[in-house]
C-alpha positions as a LaTeX table, in Angstrom:
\begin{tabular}{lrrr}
\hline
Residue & $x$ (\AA) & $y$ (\AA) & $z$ (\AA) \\
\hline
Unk1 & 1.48 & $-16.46$ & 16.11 \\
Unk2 & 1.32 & $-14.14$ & 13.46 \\
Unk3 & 4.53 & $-12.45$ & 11.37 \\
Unk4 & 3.81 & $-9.03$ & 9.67 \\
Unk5 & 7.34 & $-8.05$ & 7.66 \\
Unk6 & 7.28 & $-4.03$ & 7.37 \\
Unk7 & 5.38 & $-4.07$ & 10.66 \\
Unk8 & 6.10 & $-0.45$ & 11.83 \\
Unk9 & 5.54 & 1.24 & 8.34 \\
Unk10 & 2.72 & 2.70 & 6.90 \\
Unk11 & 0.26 & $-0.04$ & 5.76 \\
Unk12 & 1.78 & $-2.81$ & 7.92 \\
Unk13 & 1.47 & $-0.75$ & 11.45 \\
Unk14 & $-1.97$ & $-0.72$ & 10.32 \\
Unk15 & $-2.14$ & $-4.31$ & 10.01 \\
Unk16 & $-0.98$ & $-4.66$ & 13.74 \\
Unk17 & $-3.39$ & $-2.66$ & 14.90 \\
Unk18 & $-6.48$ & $-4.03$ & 13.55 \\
Unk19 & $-4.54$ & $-7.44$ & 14.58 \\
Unk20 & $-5.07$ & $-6.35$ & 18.06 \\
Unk21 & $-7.95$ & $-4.77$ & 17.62 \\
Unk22 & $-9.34$ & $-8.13$ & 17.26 \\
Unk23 & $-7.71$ & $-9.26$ & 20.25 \\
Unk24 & $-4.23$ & $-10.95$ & 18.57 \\
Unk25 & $-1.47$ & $-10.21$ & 20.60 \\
Unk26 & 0.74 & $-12.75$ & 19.56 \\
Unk27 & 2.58 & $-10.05$ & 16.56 \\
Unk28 & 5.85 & $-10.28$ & 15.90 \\
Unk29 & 6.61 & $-7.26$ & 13.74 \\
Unk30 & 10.16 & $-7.65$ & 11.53 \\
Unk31 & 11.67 & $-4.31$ & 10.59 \\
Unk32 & 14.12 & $-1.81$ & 10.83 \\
Unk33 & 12.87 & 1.23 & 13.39 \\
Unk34 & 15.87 & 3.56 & 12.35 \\
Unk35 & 15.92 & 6.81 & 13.45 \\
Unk36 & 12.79 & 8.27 & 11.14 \\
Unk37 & 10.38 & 7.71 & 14.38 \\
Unk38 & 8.69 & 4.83 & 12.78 \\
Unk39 & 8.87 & 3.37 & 16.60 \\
Unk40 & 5.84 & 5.78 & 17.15 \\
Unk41 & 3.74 & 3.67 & 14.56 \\
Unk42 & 4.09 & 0.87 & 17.21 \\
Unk43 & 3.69 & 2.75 & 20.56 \\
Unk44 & $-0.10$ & 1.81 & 21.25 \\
Unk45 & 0.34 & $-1.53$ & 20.14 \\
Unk46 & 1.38 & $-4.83$ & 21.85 \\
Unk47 & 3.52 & $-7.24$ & 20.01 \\
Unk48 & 5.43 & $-10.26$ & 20.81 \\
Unk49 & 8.49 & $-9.85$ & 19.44 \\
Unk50 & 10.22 & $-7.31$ & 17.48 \\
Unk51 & 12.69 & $-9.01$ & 14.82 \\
Unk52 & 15.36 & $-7.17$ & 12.65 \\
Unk53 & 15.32 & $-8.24$ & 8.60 \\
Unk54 & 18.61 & $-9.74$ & 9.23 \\
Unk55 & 18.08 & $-12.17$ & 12.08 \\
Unk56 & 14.97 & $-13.22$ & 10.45 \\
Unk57 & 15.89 & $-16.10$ & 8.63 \\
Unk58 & 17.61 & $-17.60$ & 11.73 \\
Unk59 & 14.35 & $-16.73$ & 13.89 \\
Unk60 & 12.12 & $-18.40$ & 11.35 \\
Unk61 & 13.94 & $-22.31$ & 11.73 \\
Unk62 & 11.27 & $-24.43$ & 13.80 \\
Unk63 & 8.76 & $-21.95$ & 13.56 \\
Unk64 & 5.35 & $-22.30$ & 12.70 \\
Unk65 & 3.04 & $-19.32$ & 12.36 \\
Unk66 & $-1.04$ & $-19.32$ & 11.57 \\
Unk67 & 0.62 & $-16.82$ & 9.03 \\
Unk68 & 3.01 & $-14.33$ & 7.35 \\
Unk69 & 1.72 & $-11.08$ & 5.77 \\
Unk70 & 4.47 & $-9.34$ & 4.12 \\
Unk71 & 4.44 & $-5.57$ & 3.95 \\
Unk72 & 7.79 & $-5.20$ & 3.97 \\
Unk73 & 9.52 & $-3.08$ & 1.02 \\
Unk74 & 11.62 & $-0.17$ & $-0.41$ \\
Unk75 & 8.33 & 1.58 & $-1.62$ \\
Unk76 & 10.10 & 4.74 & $-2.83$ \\
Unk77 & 9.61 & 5.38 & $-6.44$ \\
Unk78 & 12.53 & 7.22 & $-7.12$ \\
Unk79 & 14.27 & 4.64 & $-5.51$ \\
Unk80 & 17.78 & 4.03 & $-7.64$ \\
Unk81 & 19.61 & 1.22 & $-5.82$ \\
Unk82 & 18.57 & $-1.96$ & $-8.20$ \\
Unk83 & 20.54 & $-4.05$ & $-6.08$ \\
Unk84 & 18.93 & $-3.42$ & $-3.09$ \\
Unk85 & 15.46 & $-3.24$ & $-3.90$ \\
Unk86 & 15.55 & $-6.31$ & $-5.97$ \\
Unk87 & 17.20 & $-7.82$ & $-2.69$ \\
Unk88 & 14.46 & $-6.78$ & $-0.10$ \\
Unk89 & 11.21 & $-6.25$ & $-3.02$ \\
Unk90 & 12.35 & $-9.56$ & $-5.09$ \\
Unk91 & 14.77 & $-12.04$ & $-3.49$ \\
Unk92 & 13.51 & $-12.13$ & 0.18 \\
Unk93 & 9.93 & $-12.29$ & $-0.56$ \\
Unk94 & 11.12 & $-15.35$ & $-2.42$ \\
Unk95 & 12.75 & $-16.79$ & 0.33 \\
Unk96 & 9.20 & $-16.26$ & 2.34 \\
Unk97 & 7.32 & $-17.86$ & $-0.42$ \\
Unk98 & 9.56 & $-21.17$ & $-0.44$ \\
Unk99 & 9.37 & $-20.58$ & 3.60 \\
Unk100 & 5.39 & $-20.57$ & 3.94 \\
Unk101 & 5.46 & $-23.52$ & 0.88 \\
Unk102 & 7.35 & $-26.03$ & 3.06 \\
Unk103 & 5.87 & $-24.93$ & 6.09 \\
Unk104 & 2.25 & $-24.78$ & 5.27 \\
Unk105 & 1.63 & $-21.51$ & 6.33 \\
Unk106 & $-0.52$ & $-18.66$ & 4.52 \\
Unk107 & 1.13 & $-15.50$ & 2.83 \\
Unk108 & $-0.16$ & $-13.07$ & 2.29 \\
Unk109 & 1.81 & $-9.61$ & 0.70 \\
Unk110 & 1.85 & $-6.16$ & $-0.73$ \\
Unk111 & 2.25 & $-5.97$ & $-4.72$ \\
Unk112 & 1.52 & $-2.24$ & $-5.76$ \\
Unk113 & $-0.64$ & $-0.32$ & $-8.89$ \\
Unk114 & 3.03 & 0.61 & $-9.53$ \\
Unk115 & 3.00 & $-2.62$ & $-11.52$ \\
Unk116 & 0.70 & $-1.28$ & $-13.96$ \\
Unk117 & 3.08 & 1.03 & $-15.06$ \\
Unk118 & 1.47 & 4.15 & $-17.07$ \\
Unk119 & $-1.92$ & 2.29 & $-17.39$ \\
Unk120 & $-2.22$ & 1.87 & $-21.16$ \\
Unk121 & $-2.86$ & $-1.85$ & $-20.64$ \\
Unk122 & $-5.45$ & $-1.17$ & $-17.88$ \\
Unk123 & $-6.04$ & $-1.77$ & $-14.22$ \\
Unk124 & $-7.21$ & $-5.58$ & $-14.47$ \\
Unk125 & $-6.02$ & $-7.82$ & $-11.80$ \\
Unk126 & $-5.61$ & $-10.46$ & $-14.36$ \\
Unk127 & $-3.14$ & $-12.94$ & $-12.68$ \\
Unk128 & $-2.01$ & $-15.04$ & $-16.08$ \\
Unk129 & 1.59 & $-14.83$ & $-16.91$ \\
Unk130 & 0.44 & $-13.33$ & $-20.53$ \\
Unk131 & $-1.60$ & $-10.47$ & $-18.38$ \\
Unk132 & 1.20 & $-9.68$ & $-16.32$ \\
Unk133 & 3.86 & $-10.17$ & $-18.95$ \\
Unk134 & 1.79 & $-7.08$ & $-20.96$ \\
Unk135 & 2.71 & $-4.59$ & $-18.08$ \\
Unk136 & 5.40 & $-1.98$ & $-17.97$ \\
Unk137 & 6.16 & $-0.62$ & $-14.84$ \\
Unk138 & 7.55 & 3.03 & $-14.71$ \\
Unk139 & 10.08 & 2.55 & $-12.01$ \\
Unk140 & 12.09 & 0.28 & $-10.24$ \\
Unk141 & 10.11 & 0.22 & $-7.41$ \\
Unk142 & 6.99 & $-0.82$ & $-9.46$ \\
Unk143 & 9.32 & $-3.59$ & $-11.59$ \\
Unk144 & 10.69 & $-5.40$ & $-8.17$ \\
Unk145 & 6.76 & $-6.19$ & $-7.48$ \\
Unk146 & 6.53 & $-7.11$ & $-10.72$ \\
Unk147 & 8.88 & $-9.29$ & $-10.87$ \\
Unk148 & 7.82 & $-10.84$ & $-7.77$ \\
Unk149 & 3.95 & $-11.41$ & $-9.08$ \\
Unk150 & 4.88 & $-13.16$ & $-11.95$ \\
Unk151 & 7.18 & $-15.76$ & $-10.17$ \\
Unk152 & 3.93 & $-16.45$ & $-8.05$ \\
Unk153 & 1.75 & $-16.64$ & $-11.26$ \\
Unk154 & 4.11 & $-19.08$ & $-12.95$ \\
Unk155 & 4.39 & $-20.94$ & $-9.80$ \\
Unk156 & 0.54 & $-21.48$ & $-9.79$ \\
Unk157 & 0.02 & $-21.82$ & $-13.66$ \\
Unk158 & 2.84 & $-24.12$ & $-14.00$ \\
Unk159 & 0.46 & $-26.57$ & $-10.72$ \\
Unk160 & 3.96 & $-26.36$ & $-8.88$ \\
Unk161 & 3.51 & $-26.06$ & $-4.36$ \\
Unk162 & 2.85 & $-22.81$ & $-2.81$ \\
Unk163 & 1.51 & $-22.31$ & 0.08 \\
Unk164 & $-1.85$ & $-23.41$ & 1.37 \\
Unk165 & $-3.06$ & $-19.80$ & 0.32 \\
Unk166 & $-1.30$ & $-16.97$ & $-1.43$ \\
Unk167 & $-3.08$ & $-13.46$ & $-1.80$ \\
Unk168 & $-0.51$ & $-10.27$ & $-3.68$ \\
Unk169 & $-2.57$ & $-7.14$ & $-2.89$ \\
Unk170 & $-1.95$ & $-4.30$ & $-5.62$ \\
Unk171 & $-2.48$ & $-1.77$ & $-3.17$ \\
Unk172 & $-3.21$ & 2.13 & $-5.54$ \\
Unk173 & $-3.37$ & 4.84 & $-3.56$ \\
Unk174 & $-3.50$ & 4.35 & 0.08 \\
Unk175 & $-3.73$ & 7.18 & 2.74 \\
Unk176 & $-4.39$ & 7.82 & 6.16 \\
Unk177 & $-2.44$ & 7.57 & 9.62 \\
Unk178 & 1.21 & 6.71 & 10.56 \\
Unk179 & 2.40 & 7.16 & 7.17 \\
Unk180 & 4.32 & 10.71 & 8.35 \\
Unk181 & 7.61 & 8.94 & 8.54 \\
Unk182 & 7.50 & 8.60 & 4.41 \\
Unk183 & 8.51 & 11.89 & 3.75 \\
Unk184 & 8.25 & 12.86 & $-0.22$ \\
Unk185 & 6.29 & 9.66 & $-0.11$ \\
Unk186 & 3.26 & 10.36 & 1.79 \\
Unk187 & 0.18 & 11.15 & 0.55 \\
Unk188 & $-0.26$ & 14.78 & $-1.05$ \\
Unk189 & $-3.07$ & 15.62 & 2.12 \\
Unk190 & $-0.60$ & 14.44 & 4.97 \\
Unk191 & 2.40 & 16.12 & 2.79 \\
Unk192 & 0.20 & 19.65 & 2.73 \\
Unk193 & $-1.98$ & 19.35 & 5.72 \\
Unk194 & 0.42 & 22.41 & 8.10 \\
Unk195 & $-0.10$ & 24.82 & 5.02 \\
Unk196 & $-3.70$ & 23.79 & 4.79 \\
Unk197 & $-4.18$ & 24.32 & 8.42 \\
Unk198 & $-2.56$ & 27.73 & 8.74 \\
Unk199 & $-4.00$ & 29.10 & 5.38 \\
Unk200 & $-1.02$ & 28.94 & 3.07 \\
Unk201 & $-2.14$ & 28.76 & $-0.36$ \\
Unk202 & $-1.54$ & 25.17 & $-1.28$ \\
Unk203 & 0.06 & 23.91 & $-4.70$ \\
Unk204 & $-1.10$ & 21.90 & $-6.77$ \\
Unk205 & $-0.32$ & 20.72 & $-10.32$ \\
Unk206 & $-1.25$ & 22.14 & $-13.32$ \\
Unk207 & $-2.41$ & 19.84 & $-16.78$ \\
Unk208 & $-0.02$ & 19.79 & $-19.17$ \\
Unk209 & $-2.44$ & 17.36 & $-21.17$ \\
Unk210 & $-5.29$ & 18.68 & $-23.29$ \\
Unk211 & $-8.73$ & 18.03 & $-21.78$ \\
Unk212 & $-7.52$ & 17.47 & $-18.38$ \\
Unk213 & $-8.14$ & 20.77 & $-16.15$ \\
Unk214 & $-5.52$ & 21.77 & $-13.52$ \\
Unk215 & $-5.93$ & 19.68 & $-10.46$ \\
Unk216 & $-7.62$ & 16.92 & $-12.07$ \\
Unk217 & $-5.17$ & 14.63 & $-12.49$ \\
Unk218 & $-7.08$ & 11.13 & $-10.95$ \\
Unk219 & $-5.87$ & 8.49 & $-8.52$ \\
Unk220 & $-7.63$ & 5.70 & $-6.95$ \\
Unk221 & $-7.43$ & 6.94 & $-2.86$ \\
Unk222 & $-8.63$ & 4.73 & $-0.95$ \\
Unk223 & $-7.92$ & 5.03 & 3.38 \\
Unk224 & $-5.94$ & 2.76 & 5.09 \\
Unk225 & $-8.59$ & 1.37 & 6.92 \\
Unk226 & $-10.15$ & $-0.04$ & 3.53 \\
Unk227 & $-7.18$ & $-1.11$ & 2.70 \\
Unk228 & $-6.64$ & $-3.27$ & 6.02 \\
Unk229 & $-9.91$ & $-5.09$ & 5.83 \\
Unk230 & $-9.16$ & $-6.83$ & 2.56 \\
Unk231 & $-5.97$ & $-8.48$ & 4.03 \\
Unk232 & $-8.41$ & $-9.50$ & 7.44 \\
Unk233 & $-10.69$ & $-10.43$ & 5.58 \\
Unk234 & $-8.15$ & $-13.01$ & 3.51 \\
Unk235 & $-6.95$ & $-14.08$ & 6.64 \\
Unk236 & $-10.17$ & $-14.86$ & 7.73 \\
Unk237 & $-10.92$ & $-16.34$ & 4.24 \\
Unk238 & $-8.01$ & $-19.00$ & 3.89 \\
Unk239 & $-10.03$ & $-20.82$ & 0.74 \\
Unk240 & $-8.93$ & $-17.35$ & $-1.17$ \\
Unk241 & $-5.75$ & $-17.05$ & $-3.19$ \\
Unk242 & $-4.84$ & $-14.73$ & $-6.19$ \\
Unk243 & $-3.66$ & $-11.54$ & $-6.87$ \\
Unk244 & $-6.22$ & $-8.39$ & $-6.23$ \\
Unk245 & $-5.99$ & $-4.94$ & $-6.86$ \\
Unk246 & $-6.72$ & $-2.97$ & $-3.58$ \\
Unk247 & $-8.47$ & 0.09 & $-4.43$ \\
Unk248 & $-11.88$ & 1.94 & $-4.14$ \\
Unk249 & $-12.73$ & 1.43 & $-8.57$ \\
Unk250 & $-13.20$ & 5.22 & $-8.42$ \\
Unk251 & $-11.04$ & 7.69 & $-9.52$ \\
Unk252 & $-10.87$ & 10.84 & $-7.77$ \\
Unk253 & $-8.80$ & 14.11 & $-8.47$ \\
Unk254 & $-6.31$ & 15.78 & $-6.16$ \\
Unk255 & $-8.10$ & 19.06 & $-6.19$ \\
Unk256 & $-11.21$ & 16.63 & $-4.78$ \\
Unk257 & $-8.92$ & 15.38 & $-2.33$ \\
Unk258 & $-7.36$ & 18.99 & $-0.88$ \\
Unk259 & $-11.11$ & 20.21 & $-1.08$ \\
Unk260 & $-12.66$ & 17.18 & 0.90 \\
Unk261 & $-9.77$ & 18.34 & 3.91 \\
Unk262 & $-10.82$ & 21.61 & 3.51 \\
Unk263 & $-14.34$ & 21.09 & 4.03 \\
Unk264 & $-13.51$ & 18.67 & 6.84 \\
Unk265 & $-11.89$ & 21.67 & 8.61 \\
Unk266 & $-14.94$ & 24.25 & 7.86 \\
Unk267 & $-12.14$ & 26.74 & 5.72 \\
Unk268 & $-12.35$ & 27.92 & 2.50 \\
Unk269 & $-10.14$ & 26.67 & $-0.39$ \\
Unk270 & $-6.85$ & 28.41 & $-0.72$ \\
Unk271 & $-5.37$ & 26.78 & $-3.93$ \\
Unk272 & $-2.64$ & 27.57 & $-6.74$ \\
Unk273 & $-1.62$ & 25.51 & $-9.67$ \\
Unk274 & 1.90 & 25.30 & $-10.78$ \\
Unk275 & 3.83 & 23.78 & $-13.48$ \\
Unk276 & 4.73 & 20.66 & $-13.58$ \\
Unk277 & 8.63 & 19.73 & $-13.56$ \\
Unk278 & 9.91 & 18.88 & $-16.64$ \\
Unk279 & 11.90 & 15.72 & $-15.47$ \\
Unk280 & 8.36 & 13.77 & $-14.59$ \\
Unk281 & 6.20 & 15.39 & $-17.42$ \\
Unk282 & 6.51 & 13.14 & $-20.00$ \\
Unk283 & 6.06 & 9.93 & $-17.62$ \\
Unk284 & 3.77 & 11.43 & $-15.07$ \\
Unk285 & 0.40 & 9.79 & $-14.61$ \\
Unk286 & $-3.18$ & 10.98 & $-15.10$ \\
Unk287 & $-5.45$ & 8.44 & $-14.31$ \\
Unk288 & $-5.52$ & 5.38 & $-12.28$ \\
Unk289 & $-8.66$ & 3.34 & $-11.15$ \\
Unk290 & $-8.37$ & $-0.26$ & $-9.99$ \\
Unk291 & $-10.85$ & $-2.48$ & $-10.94$ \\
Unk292 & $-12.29$ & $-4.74$ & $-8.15$ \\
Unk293 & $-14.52$ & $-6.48$ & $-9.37$ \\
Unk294 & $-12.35$ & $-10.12$ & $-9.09$ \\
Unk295 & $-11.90$ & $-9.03$ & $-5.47$ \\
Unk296 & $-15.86$ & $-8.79$ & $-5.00$ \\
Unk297 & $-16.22$ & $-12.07$ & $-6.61$ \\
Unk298 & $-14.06$ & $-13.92$ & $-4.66$ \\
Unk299 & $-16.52$ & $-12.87$ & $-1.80$ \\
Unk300 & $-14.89$ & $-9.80$ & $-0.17$ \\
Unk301 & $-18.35$ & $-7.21$ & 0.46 \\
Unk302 & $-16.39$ & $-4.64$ & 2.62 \\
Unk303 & $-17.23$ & $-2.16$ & 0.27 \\
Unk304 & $-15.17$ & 1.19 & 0.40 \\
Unk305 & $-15.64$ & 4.40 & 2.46 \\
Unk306 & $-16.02$ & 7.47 & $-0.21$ \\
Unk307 & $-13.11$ & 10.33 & $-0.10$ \\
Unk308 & $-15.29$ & 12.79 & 1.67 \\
Unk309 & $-15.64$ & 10.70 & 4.59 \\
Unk310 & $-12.68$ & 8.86 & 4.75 \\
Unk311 & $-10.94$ & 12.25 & 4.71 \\
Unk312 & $-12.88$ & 13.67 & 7.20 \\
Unk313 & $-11.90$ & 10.41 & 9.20 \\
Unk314 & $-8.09$ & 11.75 & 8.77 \\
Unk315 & $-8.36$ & 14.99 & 9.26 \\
Unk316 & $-10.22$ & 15.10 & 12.03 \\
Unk317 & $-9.50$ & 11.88 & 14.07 \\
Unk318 & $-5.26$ & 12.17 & 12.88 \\
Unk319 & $-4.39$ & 15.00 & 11.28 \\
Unk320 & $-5.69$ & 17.88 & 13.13 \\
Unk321 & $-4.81$ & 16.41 & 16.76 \\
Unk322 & $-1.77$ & 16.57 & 19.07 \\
Unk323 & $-1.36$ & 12.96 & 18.60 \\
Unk324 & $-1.67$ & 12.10 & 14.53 \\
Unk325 & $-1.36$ & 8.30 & 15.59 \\
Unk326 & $-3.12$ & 5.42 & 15.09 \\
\hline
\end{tabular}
C-alpha cells in the first residue's frame, strides 16, 4: 500500500495516476477535496482509501506502507498565514519523517525552486547544511520547504536514522493537467489558455531590467509528466536518497511558452506587454534553471520532453478538449 499526502492536487493527482497506470491500486490519497473541484483530479482514478489530514495520524498507527510520497502543501506564494504553513509545509512533514524512520518505510516529498530564493546563489542541488544555509527564500512558502530540507540534511550529516531512503524533489516550474483548481497559481498557459483560444490579445510582462527584452523573463518549465517519472523512478530506485532539483536545466521564456500554445493550435500570435506591478518589481524573478546534473548521476536517464512538445501535449490532449483531465 502506497500513501500519497496532497493526492488530489496538482502534482500529487499526477502521482496517482501514473501509480495506476502501472497497475497500483492500492492508493490511499490524504487531502482535503473542499469545494474548489479538486475531486475531479481523482475521478478516473481508483484508490483505496481517501483520508482527511486530520485523521491521518490516527490512520497511520499499525500501518505499514511500501511507501509515503508527500505532496502535500500550502504552495501559494503569497501565502501570509506563518502559522499555518509552517504547520502543514514544516511540522507535519516532520511528523512523517520520524513516522517512515521508525517504521522503515521510504519518503519521498516535494521541496520547491522556491527555496532558492532570487537565485543569486545558484540552482545547485547541493544538499550540505552550509549549501542550504546560503539560500534565501523570497516567501514564506519557499522558507517552510526550506526549513524542512535542512532538518533532513542535518539529520543525514549529523549519521542520525531516517528512513531507509529519503528523496526532497525541488520541483521549478511544473505545468500541465489538473492543476485548474490553483487559480492565480497555475501556470501562465492554463491561466491564459480561454483568451488564447478565442483570440484575445494576451498579456504578458514587460522588462523592467536592462538587457532583458519584454517577454523574456526565463523559467525552468518542465510538464508534469517529467516531473512524475523522477519520483517513479525513486520509487523504483530505493538505493537513491538526497535532495534533487526537478527541472528540465533549460531555461525558457514566457513569450516561448504562449508561442509554443499558439503554434500547437495553428493561430497566429496575439500578444501585448504590460508593466509590471510595482509591489513585485523589485523582488520579481528573471531567470531560473535547475541544474540536474546530481539527478543524472545518481542514475535517473528519463531525460526531459522540450517545451514545444510538451506543450503541444497540453494543449492538445488537455487544454483544448471538453474534458481538460488527466
Amino acid at each position: 500500500m502506497l500513501l500519497v499526502t496532497g493526492g488530489a492536487g496538482f502534482i500529487g493527482s499526477n502521482v496517482v495516476a501514473a501509480l495506476n497506470e502501472a497497475g497500483r491500486t492500492d492508493v490511499v490519497v490524504c487531502d482535503v477535496l473542499g469545494e474548489a473541484g479538486k475531486w475531479r483530479n481523482l475521478a478516473k482514478r481508483q484508490l483505496a482509501d481517501i483520508v482527511p489530514p486530520k485523521e491521518l495520524p490516527d490512520w497511520l498507527k499499525g500501518r505499514r506502507l511500501d511507501a509515503i510520497i508527500h505532496m502535500g502543501a500550502i504552495s501559494e506564494t503569497t501565502a501570509t498565514d506563518g502559522d499555518l504553513v509552517i504547520e502543514t509545509n514544516f511540522r507535519l512533514p516532520m511528523r512523517l519523517l520520524d513516522w517512515c524512520t521508525a517504521n522503515p518505510t521510504p519518503f519521498i516529498y516535494a521541496s520547491s525552486a522556491a527555496t532558492y530564493g532570487d537565485g543569486t546563489q545558484g540552482f545547485a542541488d547541493d544538499r550540505s547544511s552550509s549549501a542550504l544555509k546560503a539560500l534565501r527564500p523570497m516567501n514564506l512558502y519557499g522558507w517552510s520547504k526550506h526549513l524542512f530540507d535542512l532538518a533532513v540534511s542535518e539529520r543525514a550529516g549529523r549519521g542520525e536514522k531516517l528512513p531507509p531512503q529519503w528523496a526532497g524533489l525541488k520541483f521549478f516550474n511544473v505545468f500541465g493537467p489538473n492543476e485548474y483548481h490553483k487559480g492565480a497559481m497555475m501556470s501562465v498557459l492554463a491561466r491564459r489558455f480561454d483568451e488564447l483560444r478565442a483570440g484575445r490579445v494576451v498579456e504578458l510582462f514587460k522588462s523592467h531590467r536592462e538587457g532583458i527584452a519584454d517577454g523574456d523573463q526565463r523559467r525552468d518549465f518542465i510538464y508534469v509528466d517529467d516531473a512524475v517519472r523522477v519520483a517513479m523512478w525513486l520509487l523504483a530506485t530505493p538505493s537513491v536518497s538526497g535532495i534533487f532539483n526537478v527541472g528540465t536545466g533549460k531555461a525558457r521564456s514566457f513569450k516561448d511558452l504562449m508561442l509554443a500554445a499558439y503554434a500547437a493550435l495553428g493561430m497566429p500570435a496575439n500578444l501585448r506587454y504590460v508593466d509590471m506591478p510595482l509591489s513585485i518589481r523589485d523582488s520579481y524573478q528573471y531567470f531560473t534553471q535547475g541544474d540536474v546534473a546530481r539527478l543524472q548521476r545518481a542514475g535517473y536517464n528519463g531525460g526531459f520532453t522540450p517545451l514545444e512538445e510538451t506543450v503541444g501535449l497540453y494543449v492538445k490532449g488537455y487544454l483544448d478538449r471538453a474534458d481538460p483531465y488527466r
